[in-house]
N, C-alpha and C positions, 0 to 999 in steps of 0.2 A: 373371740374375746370381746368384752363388752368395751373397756377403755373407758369407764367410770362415768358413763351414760347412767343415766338414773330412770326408774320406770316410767317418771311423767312425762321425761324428753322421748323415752320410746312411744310412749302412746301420743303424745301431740304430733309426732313426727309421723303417723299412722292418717295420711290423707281420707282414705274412705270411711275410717273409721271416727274422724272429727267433724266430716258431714251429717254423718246419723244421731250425734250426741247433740244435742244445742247446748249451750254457758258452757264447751267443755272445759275453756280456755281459763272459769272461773270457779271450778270445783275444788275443792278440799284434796288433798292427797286420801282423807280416808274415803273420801266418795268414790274416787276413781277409783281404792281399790276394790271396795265393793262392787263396782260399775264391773268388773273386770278380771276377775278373780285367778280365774287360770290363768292368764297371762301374765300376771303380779307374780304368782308362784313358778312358773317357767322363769321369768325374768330374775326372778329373784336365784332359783338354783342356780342359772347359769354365772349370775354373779358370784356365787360363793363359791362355785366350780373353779370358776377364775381366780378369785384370789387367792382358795388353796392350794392350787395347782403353785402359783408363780410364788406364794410366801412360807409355804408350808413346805409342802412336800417337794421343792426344788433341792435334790440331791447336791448341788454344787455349793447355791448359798441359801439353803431355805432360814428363816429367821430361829428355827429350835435345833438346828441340825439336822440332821440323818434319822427321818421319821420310820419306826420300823412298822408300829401299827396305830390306827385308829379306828377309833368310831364318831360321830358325829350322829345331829338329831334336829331336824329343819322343824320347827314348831312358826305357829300363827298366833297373834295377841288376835283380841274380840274386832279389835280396828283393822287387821289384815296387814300388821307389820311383821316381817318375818324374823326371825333370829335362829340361832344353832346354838346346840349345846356340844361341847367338843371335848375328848380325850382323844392325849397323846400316849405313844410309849417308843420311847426313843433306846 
């Protein structure tokens, strides 16, 4: 689980990879996602994985109750900001 690390702190935290960048320290959040793309989008499902796991679809206390089925839909704006589209059916 990620623990609401956010993708900039993952990529600064990425020693080999802030060597080969120069001003990584002083890029844009959309810079870097462009710099980076797959990893934005990895980082990113794993986040949403996580949060629906622990807020959603937790059978004990998830926040909708007792999820019986969904679907969702991971889309990208032109900037490389992720979002979902999400049905429930409880």
């Amino acid at each position: 689980m990620l623990h609401g690390r956010t993708v900039f702190q993952t990529i600064h935290q990425l020693p080999e990879r802030n060597r080969d960048v120069p001003g990584v320290d002083r890029m844009t959040a959309s810079e870097l996602c462009a710099m980076d793309a797959v990893n934005v989008s990895i980082h990113f499902q794993k986040k949403w994985h996580s949060i629906f796991n622990w807020l959603i679809c937790n059978k004990d206390n998830g926040i909708f109750g007792e999820v019986e089925d969904f679907f969702y839909r991971i889309e990208y704006q032109a900037r490389g900001a992720g979002h979902t589209h999400t049905h429930y059916c409880g």
